[in-house]
N, C-alpha and C positions, 0 to 999 in steps of 0.2 A: 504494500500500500504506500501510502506517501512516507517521504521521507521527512524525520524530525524537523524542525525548522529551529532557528538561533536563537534565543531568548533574552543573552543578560551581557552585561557591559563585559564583563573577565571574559567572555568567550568572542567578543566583539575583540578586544584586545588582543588575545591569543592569536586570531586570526589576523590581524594587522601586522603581529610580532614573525607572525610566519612568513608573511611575502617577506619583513625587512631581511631575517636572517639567511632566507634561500628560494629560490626560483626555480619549484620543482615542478612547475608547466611549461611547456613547450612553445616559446611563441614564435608557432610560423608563420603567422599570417605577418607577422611584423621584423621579416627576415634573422630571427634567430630558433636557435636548436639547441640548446644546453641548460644546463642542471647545474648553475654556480651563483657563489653572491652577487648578490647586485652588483656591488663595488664594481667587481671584474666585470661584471655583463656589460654598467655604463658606463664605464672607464672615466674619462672624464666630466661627463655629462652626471655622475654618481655627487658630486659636490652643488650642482644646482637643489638635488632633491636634499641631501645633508643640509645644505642651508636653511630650506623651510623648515627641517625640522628643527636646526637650531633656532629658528625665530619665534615657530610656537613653544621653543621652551624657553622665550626673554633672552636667547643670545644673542643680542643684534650686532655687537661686534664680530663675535663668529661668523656668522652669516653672512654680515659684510663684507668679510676675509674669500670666504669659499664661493658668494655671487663673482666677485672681482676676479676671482680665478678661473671660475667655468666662464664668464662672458670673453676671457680671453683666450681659451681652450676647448670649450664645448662644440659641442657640433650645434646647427644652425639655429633649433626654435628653446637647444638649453640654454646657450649662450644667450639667446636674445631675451627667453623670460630672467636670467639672471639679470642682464641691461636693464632690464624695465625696475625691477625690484630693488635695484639701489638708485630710484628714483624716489622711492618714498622713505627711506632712511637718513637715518641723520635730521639736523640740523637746516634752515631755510636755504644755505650755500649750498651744503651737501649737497641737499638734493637739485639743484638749480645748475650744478656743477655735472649730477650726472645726468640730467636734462640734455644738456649741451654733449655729454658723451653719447646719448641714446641717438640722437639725432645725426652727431656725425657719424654713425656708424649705419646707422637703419636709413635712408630717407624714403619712405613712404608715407602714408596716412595715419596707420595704426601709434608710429614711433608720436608722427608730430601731436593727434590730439591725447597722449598721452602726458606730452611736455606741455600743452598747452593746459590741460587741467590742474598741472602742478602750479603752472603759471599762472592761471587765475587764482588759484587760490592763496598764493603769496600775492596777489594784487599783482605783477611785473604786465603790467599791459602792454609796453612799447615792445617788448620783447616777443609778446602773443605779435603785435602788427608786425612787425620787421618777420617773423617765423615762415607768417601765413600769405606774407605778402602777394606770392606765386600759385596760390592756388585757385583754382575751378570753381568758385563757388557754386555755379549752378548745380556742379555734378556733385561733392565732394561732402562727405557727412554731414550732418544736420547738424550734431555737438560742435565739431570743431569751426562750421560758418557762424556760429550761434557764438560761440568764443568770440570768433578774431573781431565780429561786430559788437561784441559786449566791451572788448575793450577800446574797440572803435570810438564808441559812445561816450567811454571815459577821459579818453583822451580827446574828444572832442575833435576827433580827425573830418575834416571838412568832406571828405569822399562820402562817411556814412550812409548819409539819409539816401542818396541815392544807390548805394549798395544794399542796406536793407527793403528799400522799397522793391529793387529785381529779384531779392531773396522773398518777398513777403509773395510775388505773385505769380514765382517760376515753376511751383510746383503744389502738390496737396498741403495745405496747411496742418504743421506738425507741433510735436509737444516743444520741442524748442523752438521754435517761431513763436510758440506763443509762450515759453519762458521770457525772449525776446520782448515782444510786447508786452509785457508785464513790469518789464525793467527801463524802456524806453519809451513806450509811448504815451505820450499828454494823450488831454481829452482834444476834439478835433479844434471846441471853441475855444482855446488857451489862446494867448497872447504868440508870436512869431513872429520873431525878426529875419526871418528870411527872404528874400527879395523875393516877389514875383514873376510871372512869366513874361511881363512887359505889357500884358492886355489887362492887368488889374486882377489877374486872377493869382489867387493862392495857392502854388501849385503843392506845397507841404498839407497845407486842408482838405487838398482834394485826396491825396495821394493818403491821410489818416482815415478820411471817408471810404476809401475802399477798403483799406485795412479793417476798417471796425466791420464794416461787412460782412469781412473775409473770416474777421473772428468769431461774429454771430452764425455764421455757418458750420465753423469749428467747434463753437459751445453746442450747437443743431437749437440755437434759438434761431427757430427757422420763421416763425410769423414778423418777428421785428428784423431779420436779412429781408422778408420779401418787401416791408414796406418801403426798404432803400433800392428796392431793386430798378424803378424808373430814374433813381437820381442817378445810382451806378448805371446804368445805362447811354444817360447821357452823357456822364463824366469819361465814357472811355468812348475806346473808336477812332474812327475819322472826323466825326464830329465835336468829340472827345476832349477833353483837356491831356488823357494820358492813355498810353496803347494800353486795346483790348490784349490780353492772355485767354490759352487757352483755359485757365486752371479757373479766372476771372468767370469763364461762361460756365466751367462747371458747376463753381455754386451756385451761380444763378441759377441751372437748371434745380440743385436740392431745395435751394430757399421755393421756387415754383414749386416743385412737386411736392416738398411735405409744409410750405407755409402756405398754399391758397388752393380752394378749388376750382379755378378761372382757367381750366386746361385747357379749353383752344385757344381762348386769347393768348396765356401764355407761351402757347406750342408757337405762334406766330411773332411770335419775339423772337422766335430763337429759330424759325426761317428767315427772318428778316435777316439777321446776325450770318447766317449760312449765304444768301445769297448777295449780299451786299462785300463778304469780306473778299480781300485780296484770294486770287489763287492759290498764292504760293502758301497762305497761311491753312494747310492743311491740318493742322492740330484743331486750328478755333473750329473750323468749317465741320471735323467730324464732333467735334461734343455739342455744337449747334443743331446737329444734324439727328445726335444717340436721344436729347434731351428733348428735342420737338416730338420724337418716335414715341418716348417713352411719355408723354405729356397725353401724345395723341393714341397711348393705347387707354389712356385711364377714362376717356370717353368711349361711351357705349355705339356700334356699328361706326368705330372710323378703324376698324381691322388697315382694309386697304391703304388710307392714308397711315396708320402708324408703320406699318410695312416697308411703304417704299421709303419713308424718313431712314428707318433700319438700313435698310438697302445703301440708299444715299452714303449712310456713314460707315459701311464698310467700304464703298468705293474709295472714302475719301481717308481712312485707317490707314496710319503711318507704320505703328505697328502689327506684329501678328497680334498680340493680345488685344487690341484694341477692334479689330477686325474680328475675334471670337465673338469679343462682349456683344459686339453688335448683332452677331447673328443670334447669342445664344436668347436674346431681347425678341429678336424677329421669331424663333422658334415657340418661345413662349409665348412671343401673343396670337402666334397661329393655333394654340390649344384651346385659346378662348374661344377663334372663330369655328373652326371646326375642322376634326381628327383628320377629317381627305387630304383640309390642305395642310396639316401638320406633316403628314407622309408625304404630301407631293415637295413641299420647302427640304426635308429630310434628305427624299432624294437628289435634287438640285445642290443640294449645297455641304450636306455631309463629306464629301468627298474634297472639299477648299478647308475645312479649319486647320488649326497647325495644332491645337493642345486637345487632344482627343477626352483627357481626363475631366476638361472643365464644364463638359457637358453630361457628365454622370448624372448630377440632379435633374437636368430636364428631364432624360430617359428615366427618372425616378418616378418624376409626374405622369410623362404618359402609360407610362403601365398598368396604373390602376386605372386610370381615365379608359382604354382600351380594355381593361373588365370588366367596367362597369357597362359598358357598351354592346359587350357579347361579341368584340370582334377577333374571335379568338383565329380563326384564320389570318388574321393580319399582325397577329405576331410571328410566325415563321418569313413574312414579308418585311416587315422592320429588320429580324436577324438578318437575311440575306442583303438588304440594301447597306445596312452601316459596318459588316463583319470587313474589316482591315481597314477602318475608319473608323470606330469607338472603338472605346476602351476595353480588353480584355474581360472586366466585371460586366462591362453592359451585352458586348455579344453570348458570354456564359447564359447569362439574366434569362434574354430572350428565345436564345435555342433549349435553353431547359424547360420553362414556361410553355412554350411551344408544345415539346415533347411529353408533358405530362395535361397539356390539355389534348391532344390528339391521345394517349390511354384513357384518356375520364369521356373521350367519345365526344366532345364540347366542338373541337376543331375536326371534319371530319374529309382526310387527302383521301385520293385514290387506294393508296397503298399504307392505312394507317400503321401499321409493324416498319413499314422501312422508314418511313416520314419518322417516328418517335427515336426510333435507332441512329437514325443520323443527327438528329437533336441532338440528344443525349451524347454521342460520340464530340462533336461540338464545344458542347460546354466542358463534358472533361478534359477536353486539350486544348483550350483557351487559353492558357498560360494564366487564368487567374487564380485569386484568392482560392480560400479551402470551401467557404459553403456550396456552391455549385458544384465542384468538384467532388464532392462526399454525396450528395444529392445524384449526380448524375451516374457515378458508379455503382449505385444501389441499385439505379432503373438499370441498367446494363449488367447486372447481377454480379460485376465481377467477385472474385472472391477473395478474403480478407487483404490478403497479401497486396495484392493489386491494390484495392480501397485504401489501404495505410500508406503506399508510396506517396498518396495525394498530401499526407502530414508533414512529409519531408519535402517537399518541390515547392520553388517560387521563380519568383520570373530571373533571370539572366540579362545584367543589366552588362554589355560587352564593353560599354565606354568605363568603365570605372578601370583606374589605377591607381595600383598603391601609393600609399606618400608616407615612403619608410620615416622619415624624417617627423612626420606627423602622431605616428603610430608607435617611434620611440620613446615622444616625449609621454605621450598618454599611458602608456605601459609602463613606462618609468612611475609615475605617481602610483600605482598597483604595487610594484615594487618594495618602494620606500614605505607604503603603508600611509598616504597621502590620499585618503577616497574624498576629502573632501572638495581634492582639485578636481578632479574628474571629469564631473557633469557639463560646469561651466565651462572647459577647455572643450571638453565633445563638441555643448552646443557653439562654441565659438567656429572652431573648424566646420562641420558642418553648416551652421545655417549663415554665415556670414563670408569666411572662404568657400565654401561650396567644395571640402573637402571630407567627404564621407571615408568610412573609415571601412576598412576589409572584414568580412564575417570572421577569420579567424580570433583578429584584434579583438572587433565587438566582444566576443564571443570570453576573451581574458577579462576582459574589461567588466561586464556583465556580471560577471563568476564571482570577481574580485568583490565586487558591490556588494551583491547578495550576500558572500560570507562574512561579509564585513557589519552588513546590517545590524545582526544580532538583536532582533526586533524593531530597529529604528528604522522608520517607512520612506524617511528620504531617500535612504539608499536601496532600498529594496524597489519602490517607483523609481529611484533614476537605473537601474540595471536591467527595469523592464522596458521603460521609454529608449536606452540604448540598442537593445535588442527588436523592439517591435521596430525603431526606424532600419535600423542595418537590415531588416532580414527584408521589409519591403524594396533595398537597392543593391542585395545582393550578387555576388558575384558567382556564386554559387549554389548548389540545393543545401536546403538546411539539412546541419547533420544532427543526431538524437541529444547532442551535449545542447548544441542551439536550442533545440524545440523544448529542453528543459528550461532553460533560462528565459523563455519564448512565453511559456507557459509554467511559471516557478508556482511553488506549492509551499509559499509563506506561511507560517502561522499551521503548520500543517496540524498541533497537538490541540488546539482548539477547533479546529475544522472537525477532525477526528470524532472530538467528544458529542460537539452539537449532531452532526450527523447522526452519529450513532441512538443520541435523544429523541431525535426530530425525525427519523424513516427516509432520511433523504441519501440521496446516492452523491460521494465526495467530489466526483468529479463535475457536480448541477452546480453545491456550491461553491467551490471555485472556480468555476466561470462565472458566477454572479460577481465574486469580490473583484475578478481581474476585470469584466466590463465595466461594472459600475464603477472601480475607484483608483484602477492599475494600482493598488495595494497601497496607497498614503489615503492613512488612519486619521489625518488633520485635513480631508478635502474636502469642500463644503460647495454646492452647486451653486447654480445662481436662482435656485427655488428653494435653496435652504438646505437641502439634503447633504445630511452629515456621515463623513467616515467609511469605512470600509465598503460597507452596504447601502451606504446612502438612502440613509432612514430620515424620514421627515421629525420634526419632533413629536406632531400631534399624534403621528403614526407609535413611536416607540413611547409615548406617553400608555397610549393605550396596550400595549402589548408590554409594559411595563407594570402595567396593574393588574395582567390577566397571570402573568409571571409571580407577581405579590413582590416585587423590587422598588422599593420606596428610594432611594439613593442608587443612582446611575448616569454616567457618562457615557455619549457614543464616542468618544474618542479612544475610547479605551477599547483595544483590539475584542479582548474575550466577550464584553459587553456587547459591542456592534455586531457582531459575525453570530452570536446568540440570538441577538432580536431579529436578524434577518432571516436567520433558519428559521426562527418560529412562524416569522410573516408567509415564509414563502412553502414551507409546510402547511400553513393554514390554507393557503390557495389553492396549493396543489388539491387538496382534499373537498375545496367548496366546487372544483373544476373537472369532478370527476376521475382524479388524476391524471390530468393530462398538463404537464410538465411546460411546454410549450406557452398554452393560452396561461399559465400561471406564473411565467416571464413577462408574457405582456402584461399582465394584471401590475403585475409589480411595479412596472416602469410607468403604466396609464389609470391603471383601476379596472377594478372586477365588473364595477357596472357599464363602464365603455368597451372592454370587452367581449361579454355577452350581447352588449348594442352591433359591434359587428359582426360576431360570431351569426346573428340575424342576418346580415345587412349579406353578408358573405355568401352564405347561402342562397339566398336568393339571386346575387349577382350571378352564382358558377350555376344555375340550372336549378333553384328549388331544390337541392339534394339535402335527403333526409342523414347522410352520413358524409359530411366533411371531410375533405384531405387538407390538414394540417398546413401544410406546405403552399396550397396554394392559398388557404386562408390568409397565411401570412402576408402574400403580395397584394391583396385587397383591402388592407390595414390600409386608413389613408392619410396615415403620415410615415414620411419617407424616414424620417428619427427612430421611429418605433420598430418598421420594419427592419431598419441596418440593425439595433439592437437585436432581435433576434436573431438575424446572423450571424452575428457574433458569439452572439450564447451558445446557440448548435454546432458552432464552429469550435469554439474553446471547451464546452462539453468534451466534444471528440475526440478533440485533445487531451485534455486531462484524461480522459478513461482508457484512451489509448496508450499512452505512457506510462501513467501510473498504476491501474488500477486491472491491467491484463485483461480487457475489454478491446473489441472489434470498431473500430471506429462505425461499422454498419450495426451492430449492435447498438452500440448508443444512441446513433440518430432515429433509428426506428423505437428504443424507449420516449423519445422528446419527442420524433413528430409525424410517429403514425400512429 
């Protein structure tokens, strides 16, 4: 059954004590093979990670000693985290001293708003201007523009105001734009001694006026941006006091759309703006063009005209994303007018996006929408038209769906046996996710063997290479027994370099956390969120050590017990704690739902009293994973036992529900006995339904791994 899980700080310790003293895993993914101390493993690089630990234990001259020595002998990102970290030591020279070392040694972005943060915060402003003198502002971090003009402002550098006014409206307005504003801008009616533009106009009042605008749109007070929307209007342009942006029309377009509902008049403001502007200015022209669409869908029978507005702004889309957005507008509001012409646009244009993924949710929408319709023949038609144009989940979706409404006799081909068999064949070689793939080898009767290979397979992403360099420093903190670098360094390389890291890495990395955890849910959620993202950009099939880590079996001695109270099978509840909470016991939704299980309180209030527990916390592991066994045993039992509609209860309620469990029926044919599975795609929200894929997915796993279950075993417990 499952294995023990960590519990207490001395074994948290233990295990930290054990990477520092010896490296008895193999890490190949990160070009080593050997079974020695660290020391030797990182050679010189070993004095970067000695240093942290001298610092957490108050040696900062030590530290200081062994940064100084790896930054001049390390290899590339030791040597350079040592750079950085004798930036915050010492004394306001010190550190000012080695500012000016980070910099002559690094020149990029990272080095300089590094120095520049040190340099604000010792006040050294001329030094931020003189630093930043050469840089990009349009293109270049939002912190460090936000710097060189905070010190702009102090110094009272005459360039400012016209440098922050082409910051204020080059692009989305950000949390530093408006730290920005917060620090330098008067009210618009304050007093100004800056000259005018010669025609008696104030070009700083006009130029506050947009900005306040721009900030009322940023706050989404969107009713008092609309009522500036004619004065902005006037003030930019050609007829203008100061050029339209394109960033300028797109708030206009929000302040329209969620502060008034004057949607044609407004949609013809922003033809106007489309047809009036320069050619060349293709950026205004397509948000002119997305915002009259999107104006003119919110009127009833202007299908046609929102369309071609749509149209318009992909012709006039600079980028590929910009050109998605437009169509995925135009697909959506062809669902209002109706499903023919939603398939006829599908066809037409499915085949022009560039980002296949970003159109999952709309295929989210019409699926039910074509259920509810009885157009079950025209899902084997949707599959065929978008397969090697959508995304691997959505071709899966609809040759499975397909295939199991041609057995239920709903869709009815010539040749119902060969039509369901190629479905079905389809969706399992999709290269997607695990739920269709489990789903689909059932209908195809493979036999176990077969059906489990689908827990180890994910997609083969070809373009990924290593970045040994990457993956040493990150292994290094494993190492030294440093888990608290970890995460932040992952998500830095990944989501800002765009440096994912190799399943083997992950996979150390992951390990390390978990054993390190010892009950503590940061690091048990950060080794999950390492492994769910690497295994979706893998380079390879997961192997059984990943799918553990993939699918860890935290808290395993309290899962144990409630199970065994509550009749429930260990592998239901742990796929409940790993969807609802990826295993951090402090995570709270934004409906209030607390901890593991994400228990409401009203909910654990009452199942707190049915228990007779008068003093109780849901943060507390044993406590939360107890109340949700109970909740989700009680459902199971009020549902007939059926495992499935007792995951939706949980996530929706028992009496919405049974509201569709009706509605469902009636949809697939009046059938007096329900197939699970397809209930599930008639749920009609697309939230609810990914959740239970999830569940049956991670069920499958858990019981396959752990618990010497058939992953077709399991799905057919949950959902037939």
């Amino acid at each position: 059954m499952f294995s023990k899980a960590v519990h207490n700080s001395e074994v948290m310790k233990s295990a930290i004590l054990f990477f520092i003293l010896t490296v008895s895993v193999s890490f190949t993914g990160c070009g080593q093979d050997v079974s020695v101390s660290p020391q030797k493993l990182y050679g010189n690089d070993a004095d970067y990670f000695i240093a942290l630990r001298e610092l957490e234990n108050g040696n900062e001259k030590e530290a200081a000693r062994l940064f100084t020595k790896c930054s001049a002998t390390g290899s590339y990102y030791a040597a350079r985290r040592s750079t950085e970290e004798l930036t915050k030591l010492g004394d306001v020279q010190d550190r000012i001293a080695a500012c000016r070392a980070l910099l002559k040694k690094y020149t990029d972005e990272d080095a300089m708003l590094i120095a520049a943060r040190e340099y604000e915060s010792d006040e050294e402003f001329s030094k931020i201007i003189v630093m930043t003198d050469g840089i990009d502002m349009m293109r270049s971090a939002d912190e460090l523009v936000r710097i060189r003009l905070t010190a702009m402002s102090k110094r009272n550098d005459s360039r400012f105001e016209d440098a922050a006014y082409a910051w204020y409206t080059s692009d989305a307005f950000s949390e530093q734009m408006y730290k920005l504003y917060c620090e330098t801008v008067t009210d618009d009616t304050a007093a100004d001694d800056t000259p005018d533009s010669g025609d008696g106009i104030d070009i700083m009042s006009v130029r506050r006026k947009i900005i306040n605008f721009r900030v009322d749109v940023y706050q989404r007070n969107y009713h008092a941006a609309y009522e500036k929307l004619q004065e902005v209007r006037s003030l930019t342009g050609r007829a203008g006091t100061v050029p339209l942006t394109a960033q300028i029309v797109s708030d206009m377009g929000k302040a329209c759309l969620y502060g008034s509902s004057n949607n044609i008049q407004n949609a013809r403001v922003f033809n106007d703006i489309a047809n009036s502007s320069d050619k060349a200015d293709k950026e205004i022209i397509y948000n002119a063009w997305f915002y009259a669409g999107r104006l003119y869908n919110n009127v009833d029978n202007s299908y046609t005209t929102a369309s071609s507005r749509f149209k318009y702004a992909m012709e006039a889309a600079i980028t590929d994303a910009q050109y998605d957005n437009a169509l995925w507008y135009l697909l959506n509001s062809s669902l209002r007018f109706s499903t023919d012409e939603t398939l006829n646009v599908l066809a037409k244009y499915c085949g022009t996006w560039h980002d296949a993924g970003y159109f999952d949710d709309f295929f989210e929408l019409l699926m039910p929408l074509m259920l509810s319709e009885a157009r079950w023949s025209d899902f084997r038609k949707v599959w065929k038209i978008v397969d090697g144009h959508a995304s691997d989940e959505v071709t899966a979706k609809y040759a499975y769906i397909y295939g199991r409404l041609v057995q239920e006799k709903l869709a009815k081909p010539a040749d119902p046996e060969k039509d369901a068999e190629e479905a079905f064949t389809r969706a399992l070689t999709s290269g997607t996710d695990t739920y269709y793939k489990i789903l689909a080898a059932g209908q195809l009767n493979l036999d176990d063997a077969a059906t489990e290979t689908v827990m180890g397979s994910t997609k083969i992403n070809t373009d990924f290479k290593q970045n040994e360099d990457v993956e040493r420093l990150l292994t290094g903190y494993a190492a030294f027994g440093l888990p608290e670098k970890i995460y932040e360094e992952w998500q830095y390389f990944s989501d800002v370099k765009n440096i994912p890291v190799s399943l083997d890495c992950a996979v150390r990395l992951a390990e390390f956390l978990n054993k390190t955890a010892g009950g503590t849910d940061d690091y048990y959620s950060q080794s999950l969120r390492i492994m769910a993202r690497t295994a979706g950009n893998s380079d390879k099939p997961l192997t059984q050590e990943a799918l553990t880590l993939l699918y860890p079996c935290n808290y395993s001695d309290i899962v144990a017990d409630v199970c065994r109270k509550y009749e429930l099978p260990e592998e239901t509840m742990y796929a409940l704690i790993r969807s609802e909470s990826f295993f951090d016991t402090d995570v709270v939704s934004s409906a209030g739902a607390v901890g593991l299980t994400q228990l409401m309180q009203f909910t654990a209030a009452d199942i707190a009293q049915r228990l007779k527990r008068s003093d109780y916390s849901l943060n507390d592991p044993a406590t939360n994973i107890e109340f949700g066994a109970y909740y989700l045993a009680n459902l199971i039992k009020r549902l007939d036992g059926s495992v499935l509609t007792a995951f939706f209860s949980y996530n929706a309620g028992i009496t919405r529900v049974r509201r569709w469990l009706q509605s469902s029926a009636i949809e697939l044919g009046n059938r007096e006995t329900l197939s699970y599975d397809l209930f599930l795609e008639t749920i009609p929200y697309s939230e609810t339904r990914e959740y239970g894929r999830k569940l049956v997915s991670a069920s499958a796993a858990y019981g396959w791994l752990y618990c010497g279950k058939s992953v077709r075993e399991v799905v057919d417990e949950i959902i037939r």
